[in-house]
N, CA, C and O of each residue as an XYZ file, in Angstrom:
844
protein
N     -18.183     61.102     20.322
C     -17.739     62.430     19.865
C     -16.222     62.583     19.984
O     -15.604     63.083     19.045
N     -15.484     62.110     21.280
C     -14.448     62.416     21.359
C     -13.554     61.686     20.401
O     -12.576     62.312     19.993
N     -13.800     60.053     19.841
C     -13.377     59.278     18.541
C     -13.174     60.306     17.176
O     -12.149     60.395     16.500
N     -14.568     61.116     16.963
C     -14.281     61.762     16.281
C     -13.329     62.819     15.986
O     -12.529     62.968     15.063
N     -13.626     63.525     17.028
C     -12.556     64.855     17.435
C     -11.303     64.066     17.376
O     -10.771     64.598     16.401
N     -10.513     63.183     17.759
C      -8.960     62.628     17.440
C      -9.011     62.293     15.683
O      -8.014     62.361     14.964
N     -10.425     61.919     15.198
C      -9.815     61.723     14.139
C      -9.365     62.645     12.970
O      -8.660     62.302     12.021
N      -9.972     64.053     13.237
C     -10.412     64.788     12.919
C      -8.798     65.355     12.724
O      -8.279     65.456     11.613
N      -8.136     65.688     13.948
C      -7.223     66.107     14.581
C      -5.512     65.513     14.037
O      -4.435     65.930     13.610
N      -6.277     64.188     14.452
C      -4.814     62.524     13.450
C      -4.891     63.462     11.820
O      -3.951     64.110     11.362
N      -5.961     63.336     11.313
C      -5.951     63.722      9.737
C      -5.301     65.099      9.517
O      -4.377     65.299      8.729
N      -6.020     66.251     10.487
C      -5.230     67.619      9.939
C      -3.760     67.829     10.181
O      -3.093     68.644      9.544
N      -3.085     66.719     11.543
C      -2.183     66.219     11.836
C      -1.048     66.059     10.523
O      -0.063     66.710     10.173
N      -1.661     64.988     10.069
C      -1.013     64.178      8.547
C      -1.019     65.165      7.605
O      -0.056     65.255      6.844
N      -2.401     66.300      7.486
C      -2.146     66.659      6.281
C      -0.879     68.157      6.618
O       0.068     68.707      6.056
N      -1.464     68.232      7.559
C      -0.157     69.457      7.928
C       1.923     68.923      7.923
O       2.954     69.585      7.801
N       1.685     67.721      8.086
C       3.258     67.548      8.240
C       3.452     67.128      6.560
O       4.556     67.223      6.024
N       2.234     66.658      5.820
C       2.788     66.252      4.236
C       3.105     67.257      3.623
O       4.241     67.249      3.148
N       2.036     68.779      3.348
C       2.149     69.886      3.286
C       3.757     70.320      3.608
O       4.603     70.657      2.780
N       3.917     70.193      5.185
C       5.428     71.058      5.365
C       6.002     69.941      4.161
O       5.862     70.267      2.982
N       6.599     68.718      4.477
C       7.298     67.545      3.872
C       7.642     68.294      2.010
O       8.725     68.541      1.478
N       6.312     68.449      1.502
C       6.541     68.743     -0.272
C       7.346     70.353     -0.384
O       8.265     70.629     -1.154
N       6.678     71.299      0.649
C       7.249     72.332      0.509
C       8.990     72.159      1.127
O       9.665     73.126      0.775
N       9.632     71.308      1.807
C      10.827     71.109      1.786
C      12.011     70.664      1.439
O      13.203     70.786      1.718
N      10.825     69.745      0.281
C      11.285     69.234     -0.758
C      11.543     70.313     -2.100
O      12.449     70.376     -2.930
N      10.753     70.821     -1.963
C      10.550     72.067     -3.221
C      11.837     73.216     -3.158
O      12.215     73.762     -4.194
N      12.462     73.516     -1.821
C      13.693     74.390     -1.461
C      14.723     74.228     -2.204
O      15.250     73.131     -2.391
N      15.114     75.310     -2.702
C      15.773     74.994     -3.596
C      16.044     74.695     -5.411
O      17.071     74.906     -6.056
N      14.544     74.071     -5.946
C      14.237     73.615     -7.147
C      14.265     75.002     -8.179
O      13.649     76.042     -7.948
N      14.733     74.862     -8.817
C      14.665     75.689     -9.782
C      13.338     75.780    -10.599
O      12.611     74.808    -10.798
N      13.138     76.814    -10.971
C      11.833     77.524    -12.079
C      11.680     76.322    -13.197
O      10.544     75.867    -13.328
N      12.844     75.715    -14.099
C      12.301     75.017    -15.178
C      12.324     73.726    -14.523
O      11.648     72.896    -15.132
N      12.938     73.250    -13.376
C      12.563     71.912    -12.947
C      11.206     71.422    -12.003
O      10.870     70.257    -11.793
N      10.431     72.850    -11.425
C       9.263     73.063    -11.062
C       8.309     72.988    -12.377
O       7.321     72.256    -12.437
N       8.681     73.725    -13.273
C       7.432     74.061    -14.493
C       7.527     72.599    -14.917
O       6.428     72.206    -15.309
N       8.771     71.368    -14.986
C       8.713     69.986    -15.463
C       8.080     69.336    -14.605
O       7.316     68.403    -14.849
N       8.377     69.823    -13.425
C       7.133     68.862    -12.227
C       5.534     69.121    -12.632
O       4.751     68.264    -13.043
N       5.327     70.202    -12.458
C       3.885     70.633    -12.934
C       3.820     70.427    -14.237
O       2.635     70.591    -14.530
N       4.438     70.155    -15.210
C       3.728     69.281    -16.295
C       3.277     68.268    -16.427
O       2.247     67.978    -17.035
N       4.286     67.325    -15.648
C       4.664     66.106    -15.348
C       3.101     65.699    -14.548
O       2.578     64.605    -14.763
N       2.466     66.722    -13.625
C       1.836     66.457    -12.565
C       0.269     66.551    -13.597
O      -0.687     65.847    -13.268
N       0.197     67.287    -14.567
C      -0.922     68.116    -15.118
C      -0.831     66.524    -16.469
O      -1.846     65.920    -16.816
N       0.155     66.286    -16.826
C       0.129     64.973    -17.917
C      -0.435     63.530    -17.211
O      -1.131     62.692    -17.783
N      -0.006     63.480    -15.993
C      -0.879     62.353    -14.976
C      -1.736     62.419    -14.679
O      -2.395     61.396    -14.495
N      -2.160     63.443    -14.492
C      -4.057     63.949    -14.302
C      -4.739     63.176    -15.881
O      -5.446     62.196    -16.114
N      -4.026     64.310    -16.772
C      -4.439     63.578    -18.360
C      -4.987     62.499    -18.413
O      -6.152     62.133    -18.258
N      -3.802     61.869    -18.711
C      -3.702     60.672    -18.620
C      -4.900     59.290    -18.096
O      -5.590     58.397    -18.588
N      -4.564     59.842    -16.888
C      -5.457     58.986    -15.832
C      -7.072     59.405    -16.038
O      -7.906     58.526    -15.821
N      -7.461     60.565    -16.400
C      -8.584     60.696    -16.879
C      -8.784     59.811    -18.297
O      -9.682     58.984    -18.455
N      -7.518     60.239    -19.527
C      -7.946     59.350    -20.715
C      -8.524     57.762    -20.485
O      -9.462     57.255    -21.100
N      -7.743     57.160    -19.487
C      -7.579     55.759    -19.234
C      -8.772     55.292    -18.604
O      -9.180     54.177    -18.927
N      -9.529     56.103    -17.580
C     -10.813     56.314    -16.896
C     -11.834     56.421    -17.962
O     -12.769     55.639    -17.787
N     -11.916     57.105    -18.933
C     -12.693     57.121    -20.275
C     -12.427     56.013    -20.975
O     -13.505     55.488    -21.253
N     -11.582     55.431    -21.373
C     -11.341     54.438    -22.528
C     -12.103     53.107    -21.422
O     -13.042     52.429    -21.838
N     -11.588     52.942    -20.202
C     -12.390     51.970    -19.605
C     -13.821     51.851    -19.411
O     -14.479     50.811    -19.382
N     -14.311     53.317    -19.253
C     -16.099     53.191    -19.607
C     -16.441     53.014    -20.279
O     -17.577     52.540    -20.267
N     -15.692     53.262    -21.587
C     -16.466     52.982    -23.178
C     -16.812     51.522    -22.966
O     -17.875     50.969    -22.682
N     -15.127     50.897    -23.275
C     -14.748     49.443    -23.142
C     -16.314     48.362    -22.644
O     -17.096     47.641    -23.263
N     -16.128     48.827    -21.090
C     -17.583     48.429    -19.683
C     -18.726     48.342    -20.413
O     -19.196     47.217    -20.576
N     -19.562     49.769    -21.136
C     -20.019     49.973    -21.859
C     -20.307     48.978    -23.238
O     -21.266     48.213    -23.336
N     -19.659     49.101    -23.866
C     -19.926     48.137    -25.433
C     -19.742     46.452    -24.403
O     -20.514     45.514    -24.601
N     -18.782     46.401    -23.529
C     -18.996     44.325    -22.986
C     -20.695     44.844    -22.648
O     -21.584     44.304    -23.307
N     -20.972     45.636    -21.865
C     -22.236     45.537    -21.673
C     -23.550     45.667    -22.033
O     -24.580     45.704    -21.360
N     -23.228     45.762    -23.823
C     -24.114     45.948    -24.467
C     -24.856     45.065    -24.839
O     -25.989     45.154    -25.311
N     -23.870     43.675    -24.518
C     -24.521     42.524    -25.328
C     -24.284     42.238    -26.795
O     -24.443     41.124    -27.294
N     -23.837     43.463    -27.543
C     -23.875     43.569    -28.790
C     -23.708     41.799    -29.236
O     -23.593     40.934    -28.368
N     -23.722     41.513    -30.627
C     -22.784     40.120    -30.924
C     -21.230     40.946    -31.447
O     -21.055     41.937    -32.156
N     -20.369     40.131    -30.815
C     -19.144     40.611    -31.366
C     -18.350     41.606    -30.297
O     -17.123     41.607    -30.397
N     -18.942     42.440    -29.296
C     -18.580     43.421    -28.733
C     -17.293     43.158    -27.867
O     -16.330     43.923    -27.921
N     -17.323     41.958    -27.007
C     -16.227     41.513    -26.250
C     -14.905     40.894    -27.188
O     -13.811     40.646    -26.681
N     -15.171     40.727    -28.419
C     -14.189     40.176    -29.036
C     -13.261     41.260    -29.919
O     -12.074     41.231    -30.242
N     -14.420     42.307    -30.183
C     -13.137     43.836    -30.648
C     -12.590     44.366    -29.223
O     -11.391     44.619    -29.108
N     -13.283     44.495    -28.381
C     -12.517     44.814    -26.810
C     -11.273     44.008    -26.672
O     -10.118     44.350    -26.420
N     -11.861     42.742    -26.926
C     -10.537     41.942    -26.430
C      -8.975     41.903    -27.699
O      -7.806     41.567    -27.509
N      -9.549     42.308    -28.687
C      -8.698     42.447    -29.973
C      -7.478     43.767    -30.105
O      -6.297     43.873    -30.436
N      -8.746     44.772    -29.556
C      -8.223     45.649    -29.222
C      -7.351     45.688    -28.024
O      -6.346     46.145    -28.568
N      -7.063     45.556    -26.950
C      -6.265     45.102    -25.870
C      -5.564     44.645    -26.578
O      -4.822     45.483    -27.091
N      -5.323     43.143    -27.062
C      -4.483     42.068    -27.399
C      -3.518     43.359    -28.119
O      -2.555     43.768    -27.471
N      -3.789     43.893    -29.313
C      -3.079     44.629    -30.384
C      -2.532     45.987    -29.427
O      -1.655     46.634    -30.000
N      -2.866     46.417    -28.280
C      -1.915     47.400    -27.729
C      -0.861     47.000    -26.764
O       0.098     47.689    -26.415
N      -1.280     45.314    -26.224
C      -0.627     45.103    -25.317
C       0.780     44.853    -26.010
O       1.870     45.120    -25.503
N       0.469     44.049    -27.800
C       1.438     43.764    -28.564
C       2.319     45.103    -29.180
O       3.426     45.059    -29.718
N       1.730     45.929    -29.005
C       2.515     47.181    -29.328
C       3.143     47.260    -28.677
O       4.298     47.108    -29.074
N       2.931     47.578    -27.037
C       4.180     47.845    -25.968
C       5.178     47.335    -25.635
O       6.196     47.701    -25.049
N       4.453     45.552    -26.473
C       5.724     44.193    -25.871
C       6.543     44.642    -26.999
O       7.578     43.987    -26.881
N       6.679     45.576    -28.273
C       7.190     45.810    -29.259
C       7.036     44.611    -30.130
O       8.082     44.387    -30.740
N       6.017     43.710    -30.410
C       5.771     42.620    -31.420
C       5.369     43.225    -32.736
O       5.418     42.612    -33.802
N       5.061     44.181    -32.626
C       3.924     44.376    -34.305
C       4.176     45.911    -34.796
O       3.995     46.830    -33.996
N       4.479     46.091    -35.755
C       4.974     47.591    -35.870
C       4.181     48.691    -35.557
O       3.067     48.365    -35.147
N       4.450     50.214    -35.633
C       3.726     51.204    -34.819
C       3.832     52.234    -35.836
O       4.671     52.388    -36.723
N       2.405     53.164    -35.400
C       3.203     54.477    -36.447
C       2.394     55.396    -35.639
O       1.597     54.893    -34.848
N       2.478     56.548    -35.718
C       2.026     57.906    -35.241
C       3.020     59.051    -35.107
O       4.185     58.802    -35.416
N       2.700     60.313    -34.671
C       3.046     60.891    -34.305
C       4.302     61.256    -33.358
O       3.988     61.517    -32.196
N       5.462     61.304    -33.625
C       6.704     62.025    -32.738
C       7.606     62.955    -33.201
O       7.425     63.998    -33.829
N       8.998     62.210    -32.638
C       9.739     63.147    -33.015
C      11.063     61.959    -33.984
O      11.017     60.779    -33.637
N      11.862     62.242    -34.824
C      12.845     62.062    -35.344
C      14.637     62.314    -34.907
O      15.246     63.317    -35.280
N      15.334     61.105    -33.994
C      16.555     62.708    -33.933
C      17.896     61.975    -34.433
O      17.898     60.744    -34.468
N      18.534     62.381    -34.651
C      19.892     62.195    -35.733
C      21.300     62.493    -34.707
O      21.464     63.647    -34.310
N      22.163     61.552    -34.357
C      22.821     62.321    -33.811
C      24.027     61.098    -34.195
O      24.133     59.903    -33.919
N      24.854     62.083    -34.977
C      26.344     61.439    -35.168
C      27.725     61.765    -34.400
O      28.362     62.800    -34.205
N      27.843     60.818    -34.157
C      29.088     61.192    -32.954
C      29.931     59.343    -32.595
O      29.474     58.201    -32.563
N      31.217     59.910    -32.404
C      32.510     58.956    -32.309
C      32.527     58.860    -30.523
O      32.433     59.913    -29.892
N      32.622     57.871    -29.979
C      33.097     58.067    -28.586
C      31.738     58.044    -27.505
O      31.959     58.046    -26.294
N      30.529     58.026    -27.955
C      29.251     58.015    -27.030
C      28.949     56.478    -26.381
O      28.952     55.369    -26.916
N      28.745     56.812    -25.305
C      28.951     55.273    -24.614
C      27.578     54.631    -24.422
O      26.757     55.542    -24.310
N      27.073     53.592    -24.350
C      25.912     53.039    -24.178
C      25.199     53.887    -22.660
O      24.026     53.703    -22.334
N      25.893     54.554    -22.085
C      25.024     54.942    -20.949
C      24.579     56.325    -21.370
O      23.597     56.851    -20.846
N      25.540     57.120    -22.636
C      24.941     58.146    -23.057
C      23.367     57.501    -24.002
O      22.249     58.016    -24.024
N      23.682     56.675    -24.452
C      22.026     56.294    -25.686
C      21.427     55.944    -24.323
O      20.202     56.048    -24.391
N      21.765     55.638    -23.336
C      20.352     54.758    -22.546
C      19.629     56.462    -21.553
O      18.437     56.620    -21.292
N      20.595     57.331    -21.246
C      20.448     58.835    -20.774
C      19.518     59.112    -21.690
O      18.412     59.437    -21.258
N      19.685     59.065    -22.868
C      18.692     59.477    -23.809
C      17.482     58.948    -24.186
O      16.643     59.783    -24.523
N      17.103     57.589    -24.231
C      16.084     57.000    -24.084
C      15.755     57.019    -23.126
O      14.549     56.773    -23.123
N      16.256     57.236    -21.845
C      15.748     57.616    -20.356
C      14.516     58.599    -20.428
O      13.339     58.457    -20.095
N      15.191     59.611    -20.966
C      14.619     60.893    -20.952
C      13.091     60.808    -22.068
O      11.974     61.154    -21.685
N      13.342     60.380    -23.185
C      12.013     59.842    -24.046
C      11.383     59.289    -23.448
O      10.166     59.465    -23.514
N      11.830     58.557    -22.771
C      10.466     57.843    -21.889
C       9.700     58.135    -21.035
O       8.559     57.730    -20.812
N      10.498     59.062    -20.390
C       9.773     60.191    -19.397
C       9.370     60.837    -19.896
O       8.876     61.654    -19.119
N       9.161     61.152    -21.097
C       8.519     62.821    -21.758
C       7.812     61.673    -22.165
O       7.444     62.210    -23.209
N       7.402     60.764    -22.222
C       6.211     59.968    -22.834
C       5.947     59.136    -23.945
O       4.879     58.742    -24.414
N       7.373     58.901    -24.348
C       7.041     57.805    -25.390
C       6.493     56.752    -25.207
O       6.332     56.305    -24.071
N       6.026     56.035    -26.465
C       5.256     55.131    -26.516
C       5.901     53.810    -27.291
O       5.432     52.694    -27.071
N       6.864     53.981    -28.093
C       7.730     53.428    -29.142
C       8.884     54.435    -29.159
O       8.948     55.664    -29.179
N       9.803     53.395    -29.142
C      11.508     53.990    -29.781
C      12.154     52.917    -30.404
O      12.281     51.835    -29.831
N      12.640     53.165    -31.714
C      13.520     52.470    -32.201
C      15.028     53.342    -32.342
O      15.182     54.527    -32.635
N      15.765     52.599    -32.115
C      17.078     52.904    -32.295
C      18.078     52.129    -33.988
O      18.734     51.093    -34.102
N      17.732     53.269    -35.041
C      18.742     52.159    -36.001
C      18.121     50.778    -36.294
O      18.737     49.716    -36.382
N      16.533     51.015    -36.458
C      15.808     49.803    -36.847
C      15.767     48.524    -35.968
O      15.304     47.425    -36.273
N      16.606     49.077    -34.312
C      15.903     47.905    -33.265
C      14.949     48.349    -32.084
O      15.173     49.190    -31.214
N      13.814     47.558    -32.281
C      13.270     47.740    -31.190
C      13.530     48.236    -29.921
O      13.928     47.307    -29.218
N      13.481     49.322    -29.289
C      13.777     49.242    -27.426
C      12.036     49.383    -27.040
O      11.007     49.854    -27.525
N      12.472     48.690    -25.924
C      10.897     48.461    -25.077
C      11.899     47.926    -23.622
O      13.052     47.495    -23.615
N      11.053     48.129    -22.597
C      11.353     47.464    -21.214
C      11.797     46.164    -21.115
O      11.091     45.188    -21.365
N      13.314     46.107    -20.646
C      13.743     44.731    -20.421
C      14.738     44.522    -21.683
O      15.502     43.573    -21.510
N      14.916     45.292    -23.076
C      15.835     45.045    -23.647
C      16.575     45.684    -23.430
O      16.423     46.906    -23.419
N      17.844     44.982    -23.132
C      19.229     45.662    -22.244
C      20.193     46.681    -23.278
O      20.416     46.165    -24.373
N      20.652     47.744    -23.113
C      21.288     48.090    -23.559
C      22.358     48.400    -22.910
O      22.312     48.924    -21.797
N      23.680     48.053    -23.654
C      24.576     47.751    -23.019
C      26.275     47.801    -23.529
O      26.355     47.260    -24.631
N      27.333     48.185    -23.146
C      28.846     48.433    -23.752
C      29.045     47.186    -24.360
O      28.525     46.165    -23.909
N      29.803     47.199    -25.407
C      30.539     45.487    -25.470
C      32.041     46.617    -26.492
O      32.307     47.772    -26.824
N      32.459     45.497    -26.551
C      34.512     46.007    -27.162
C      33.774     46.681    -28.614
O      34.345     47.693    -29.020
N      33.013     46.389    -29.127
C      32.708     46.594    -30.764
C      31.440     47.787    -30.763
O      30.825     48.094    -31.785
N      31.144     48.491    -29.162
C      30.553     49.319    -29.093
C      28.959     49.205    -28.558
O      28.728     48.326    -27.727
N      27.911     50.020    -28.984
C      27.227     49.837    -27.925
C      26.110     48.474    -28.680
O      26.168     48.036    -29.829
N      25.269     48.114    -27.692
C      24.650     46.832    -28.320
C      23.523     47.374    -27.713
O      23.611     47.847    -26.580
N      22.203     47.359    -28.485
C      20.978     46.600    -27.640
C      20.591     45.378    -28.266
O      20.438     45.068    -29.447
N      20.448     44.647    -26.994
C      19.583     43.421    -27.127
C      20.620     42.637    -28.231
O      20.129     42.254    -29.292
N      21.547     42.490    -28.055
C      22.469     41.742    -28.632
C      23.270     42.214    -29.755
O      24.374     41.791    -30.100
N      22.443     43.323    -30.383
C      23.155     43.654    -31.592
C      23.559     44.945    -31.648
O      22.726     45.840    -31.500
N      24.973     45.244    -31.883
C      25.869     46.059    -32.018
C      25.080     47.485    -32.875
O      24.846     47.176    -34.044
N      24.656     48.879    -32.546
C      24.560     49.969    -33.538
C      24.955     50.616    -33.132
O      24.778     51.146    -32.035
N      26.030     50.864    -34.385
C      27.174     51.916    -34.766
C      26.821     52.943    -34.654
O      25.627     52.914    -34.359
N      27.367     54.392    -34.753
C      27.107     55.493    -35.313
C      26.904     55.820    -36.318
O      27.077     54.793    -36.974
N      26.543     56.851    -37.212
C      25.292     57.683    -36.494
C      24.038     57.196    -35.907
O      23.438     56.393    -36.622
N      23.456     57.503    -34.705
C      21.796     56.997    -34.207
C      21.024     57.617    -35.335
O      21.205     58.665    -35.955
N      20.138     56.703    -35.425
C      18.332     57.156    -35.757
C      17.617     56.787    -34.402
O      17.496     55.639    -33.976
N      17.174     57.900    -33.805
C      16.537     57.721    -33.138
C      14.879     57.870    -33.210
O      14.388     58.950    -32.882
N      14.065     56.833    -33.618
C      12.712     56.917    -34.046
C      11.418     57.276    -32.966
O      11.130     56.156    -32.545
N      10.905     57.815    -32.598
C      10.336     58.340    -30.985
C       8.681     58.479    -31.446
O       8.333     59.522    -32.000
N       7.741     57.460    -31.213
C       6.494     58.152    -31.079
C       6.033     58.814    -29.895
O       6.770     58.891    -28.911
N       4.445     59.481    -29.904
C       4.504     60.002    -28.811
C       3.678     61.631    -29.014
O       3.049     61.987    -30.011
N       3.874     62.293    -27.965
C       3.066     63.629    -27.762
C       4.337     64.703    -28.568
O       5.413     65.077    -28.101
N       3.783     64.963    -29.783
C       4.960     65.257    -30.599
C       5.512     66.890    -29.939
O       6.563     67.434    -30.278
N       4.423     67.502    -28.854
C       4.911     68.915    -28.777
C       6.417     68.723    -27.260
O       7.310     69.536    -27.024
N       6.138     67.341    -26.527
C       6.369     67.445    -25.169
C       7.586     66.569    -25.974
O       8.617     66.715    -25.317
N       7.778     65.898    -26.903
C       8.909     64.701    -27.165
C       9.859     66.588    -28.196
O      10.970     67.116    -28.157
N       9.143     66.743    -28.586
C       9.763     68.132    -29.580
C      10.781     68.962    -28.288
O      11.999     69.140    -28.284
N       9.784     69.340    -27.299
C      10.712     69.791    -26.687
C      11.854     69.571    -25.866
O      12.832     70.297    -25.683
N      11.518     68.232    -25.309
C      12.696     67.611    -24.867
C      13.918     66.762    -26.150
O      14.872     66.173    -25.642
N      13.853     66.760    -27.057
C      14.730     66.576    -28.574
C      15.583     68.041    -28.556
O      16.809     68.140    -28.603
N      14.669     69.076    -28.482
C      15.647     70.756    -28.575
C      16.594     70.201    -27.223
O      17.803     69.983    -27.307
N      16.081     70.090    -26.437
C      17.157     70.035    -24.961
C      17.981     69.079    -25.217
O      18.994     69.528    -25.755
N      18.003     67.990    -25.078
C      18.753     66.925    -26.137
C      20.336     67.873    -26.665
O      21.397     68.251    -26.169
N      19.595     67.905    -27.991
C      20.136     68.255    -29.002
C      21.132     68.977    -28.495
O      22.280     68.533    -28.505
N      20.753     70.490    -27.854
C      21.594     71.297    -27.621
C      22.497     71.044    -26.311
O      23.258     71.861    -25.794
N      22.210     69.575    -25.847
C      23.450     69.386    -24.770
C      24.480     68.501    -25.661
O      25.705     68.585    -25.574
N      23.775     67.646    -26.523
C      25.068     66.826    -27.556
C      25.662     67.819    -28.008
O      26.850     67.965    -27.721
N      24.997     68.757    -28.830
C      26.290     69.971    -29.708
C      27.012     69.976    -28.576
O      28.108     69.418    -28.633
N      26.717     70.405    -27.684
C      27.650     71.048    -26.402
C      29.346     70.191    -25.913
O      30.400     70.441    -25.330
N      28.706     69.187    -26.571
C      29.241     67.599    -26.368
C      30.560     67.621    -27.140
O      30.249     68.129    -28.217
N      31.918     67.332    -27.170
C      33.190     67.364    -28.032
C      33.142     66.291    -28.987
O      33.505     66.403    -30.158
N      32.619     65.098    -28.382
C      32.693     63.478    -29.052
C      31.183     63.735    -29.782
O      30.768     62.614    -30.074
N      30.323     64.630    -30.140
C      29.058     64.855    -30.985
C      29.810     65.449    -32.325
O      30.820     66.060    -31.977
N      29.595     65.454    -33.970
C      29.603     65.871    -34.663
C      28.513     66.450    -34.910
O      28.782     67.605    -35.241
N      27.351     66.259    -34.930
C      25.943     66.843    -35.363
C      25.246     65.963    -34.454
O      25.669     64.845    -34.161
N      24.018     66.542    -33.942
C      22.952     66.587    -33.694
C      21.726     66.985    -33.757
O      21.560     68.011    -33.097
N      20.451     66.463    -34.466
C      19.030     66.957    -34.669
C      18.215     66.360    -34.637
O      18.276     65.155    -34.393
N      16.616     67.325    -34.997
C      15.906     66.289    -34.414
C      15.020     67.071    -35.371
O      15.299     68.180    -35.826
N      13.775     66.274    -35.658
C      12.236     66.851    -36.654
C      11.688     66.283    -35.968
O      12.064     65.302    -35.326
N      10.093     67.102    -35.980
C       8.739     66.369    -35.677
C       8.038     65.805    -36.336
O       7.550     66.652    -37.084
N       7.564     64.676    -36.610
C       6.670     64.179    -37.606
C       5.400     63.620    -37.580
O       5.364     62.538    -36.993
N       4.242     64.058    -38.078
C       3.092     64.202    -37.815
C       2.707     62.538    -38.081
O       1.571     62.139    -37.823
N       4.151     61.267    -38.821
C       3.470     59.967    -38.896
C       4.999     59.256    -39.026
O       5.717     58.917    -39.966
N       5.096     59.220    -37.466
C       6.775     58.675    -37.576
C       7.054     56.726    -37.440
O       7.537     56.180    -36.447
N       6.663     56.113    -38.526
C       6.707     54.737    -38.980
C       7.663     53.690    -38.161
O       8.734     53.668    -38.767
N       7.721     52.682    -36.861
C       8.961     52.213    -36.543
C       8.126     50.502    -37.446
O       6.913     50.312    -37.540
N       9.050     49.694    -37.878
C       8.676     48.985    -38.364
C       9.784     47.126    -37.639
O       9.878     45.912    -37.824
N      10.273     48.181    -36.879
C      11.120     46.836    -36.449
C      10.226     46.348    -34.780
O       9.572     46.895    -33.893
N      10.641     45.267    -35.069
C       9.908     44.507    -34.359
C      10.522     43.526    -32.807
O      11.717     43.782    -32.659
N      10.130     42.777    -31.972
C      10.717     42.255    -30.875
C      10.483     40.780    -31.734
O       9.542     40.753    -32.527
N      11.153     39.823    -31.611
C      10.436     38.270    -31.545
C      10.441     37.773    -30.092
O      11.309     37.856    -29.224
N       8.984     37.128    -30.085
C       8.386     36.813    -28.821
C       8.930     35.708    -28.060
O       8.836     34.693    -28.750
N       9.495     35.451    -26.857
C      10.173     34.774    -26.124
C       9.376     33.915    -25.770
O       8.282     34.323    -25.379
N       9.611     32.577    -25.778
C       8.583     31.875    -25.480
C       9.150     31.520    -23.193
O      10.192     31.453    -22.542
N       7.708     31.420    -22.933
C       8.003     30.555    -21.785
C       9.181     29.474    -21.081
O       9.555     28.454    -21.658
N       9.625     29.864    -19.873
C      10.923     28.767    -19.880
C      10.398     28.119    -18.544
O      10.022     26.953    -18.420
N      10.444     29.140    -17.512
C       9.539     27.892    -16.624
C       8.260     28.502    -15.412
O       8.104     28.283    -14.211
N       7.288     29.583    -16.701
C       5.997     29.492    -16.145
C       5.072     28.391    -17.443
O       5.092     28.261    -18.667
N       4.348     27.793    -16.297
C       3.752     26.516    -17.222
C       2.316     26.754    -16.830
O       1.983     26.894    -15.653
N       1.460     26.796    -17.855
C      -0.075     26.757    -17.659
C      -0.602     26.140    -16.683
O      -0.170     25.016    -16.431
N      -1.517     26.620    -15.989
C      -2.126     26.024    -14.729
C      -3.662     25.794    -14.701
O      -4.196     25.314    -13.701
């Protein structure tokens, strides 16, 4: 009994100092950077439920036996994993944003794809190049480069994604570039089937070797 009673005690322990811990963290936060946490918090719930569903189906049809069933499972995988590596083109739903301006430095485009990615994109092209994780973007003398190649001004910035949550973070965007001296224009549309068609080429192996 008494094992119990400490454990009982250790736990309300923990949950009482995590409790204080978030609320002291919270001091301070402003109203719209709270309402972004609690979206943020309410889109991970989402989420993690969608992903919890798509895996039972998945479980489901391997376990049907069907003929064929493990090989659209596995097709399917293969073709999203190739989406994310950016190999094969994408289309759906985002946002569109336009922003012409002299003087923006590669850490302003990467601030900005920062932020798309956190509001949930899924695909971004920049000016018909691929960005995905691991392609560097980066200053060089002739301006900004990803992944080796130099794009000039004006951006196209191509964004799939949750077109209401990418919409609203594009308005915020937007209205900090106007704000901006080195911005000439800035905008953005939503589009119910926003096409990126550029692609990654696939790196081959250098020294993981089949085992």
């Amino acid at each position: 009994m008494w094992l119990i009673a400490l454990l009982v005690a250790l736990v309300a322990t923990i949950q009482l100092r995590s409790e204080a811990e978030v609320q002291r963290s919270l001091v301070g936060t402003d109203a719209t950077s709270l309402a972004f946490l609690i979206d943020d918090l309410h889109r991970a719930n989402d989420s993690l439920d969608g992903e919890k569903a798509d895996l039972t189906s998945r479980r489901a049809r391997l376990q049907s036996g069907q003929s064929g069933a493990a090989d659209q499972v596995l097709s399917s995988e293969a073709d999203r994993l190739r989406a994310i590596e950016g190999l094969i083109p994408v289309h759906g739903p985002g946002v569109v944003i336009e922003i012409d301006a002299s003087g923006l430095t590669a850490l302003d485009l990467q601030d900005a794809l920062n932020n798309l990615a956190a509001g949930g994109a899924e695909a971004i092209d920049v000016n018909d190049h691929r960005v995905v994780m691991g392609v560097p973007v980066y200053q060089t003398s002739s301006g900004v480069a990803i992944g080796g190649a130099t794009v000039s001004p004006p951006w196209t910035i191509s964004v799939i994604g949750d077109p209401n949550r990418l919409g609203l973070i594009a308005d915020l965007m937007s209205q900090q570039l106007r704000a901006d001296r080195r911005v000439r224009q800035a905008s953005y549309r939503v589009e119910a089937d926003v096409v990126i068609r550029s692609v990654i080429s696939a790196k081959p192996f250098v020294y993981a070797i089949p085992s």
